[in-house]
C-alpha positions as CSV (number, residue, x, y, z in Angstrom):
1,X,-48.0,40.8,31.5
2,X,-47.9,41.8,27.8
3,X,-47.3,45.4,27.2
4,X,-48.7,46.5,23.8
5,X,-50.1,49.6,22.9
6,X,-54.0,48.7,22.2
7,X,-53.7,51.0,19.1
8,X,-51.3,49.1,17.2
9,X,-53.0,45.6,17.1
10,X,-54.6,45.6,14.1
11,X,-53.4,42.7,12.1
12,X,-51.2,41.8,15.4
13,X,-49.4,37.6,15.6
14,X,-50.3,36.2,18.8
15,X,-49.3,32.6,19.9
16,X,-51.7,30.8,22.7
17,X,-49.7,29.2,25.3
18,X,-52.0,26.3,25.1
19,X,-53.7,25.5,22.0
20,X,-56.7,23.9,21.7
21,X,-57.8,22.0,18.2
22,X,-54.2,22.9,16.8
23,X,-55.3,26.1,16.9
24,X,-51.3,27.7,18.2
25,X,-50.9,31.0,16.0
26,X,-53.6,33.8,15.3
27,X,-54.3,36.9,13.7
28,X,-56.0,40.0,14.8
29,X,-58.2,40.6,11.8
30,X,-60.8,43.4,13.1
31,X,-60.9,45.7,16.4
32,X,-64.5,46.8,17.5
33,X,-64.7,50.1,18.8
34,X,-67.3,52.1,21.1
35,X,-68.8,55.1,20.1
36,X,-66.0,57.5,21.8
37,X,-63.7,55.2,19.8
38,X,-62.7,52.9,23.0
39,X,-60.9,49.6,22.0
40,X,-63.5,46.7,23.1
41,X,-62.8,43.8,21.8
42,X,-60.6,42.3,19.3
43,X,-61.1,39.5,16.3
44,X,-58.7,36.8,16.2
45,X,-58.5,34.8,13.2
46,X,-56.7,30.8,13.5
47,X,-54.2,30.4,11.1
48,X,-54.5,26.7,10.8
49,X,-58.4,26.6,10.5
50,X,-59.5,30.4,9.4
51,X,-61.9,30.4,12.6
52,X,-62.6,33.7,14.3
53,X,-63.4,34.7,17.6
54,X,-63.8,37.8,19.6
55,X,-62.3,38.3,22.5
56,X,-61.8,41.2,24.9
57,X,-58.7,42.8,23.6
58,X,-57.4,42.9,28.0
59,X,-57.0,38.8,27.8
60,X,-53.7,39.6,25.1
61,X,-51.8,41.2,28.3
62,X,-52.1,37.9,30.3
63,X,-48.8,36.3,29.0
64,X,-49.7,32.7,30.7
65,X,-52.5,32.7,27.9
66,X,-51.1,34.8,25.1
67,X,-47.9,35.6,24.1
68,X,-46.8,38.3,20.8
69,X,-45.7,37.0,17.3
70,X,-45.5,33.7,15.7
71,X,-43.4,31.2,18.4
């Protein structure tokens, strides 16, 4: 498990364990917020292709999918 606080991740490295497409290193490039201001989700940018994706910012902690930084 990946232990991270939720508030720091803007503009966070993250390194999939198994890349799909080349796709190995991303950056968290927006962070979408509720209302009360509740972390919901997370944008991750490839740096290889520049494609984004949202994602639920909870799927970063499983560390057999995600690990932190550039590896």
């Amino acid at each position: 498990m990946n232990r991270f606080n939720p508030r720091k991740l803007a503009l966070s490295k993250w390194t999939a364990c198994k890349p799909l497409n080349r796709e190995k290193h991303f950056l968290v490039t927006d962070l979408l917020h509720d209302e009360q201001g509740t972390l919901l989700k997370v944008e991750l940018q490839a740096v290889y292709s520049n494609r984004s994706e949202w994602l639920d910012w909870h799927e970063l902690r499983d560390s057999e999918r995600w690990k932190a930084g550039w590896q």
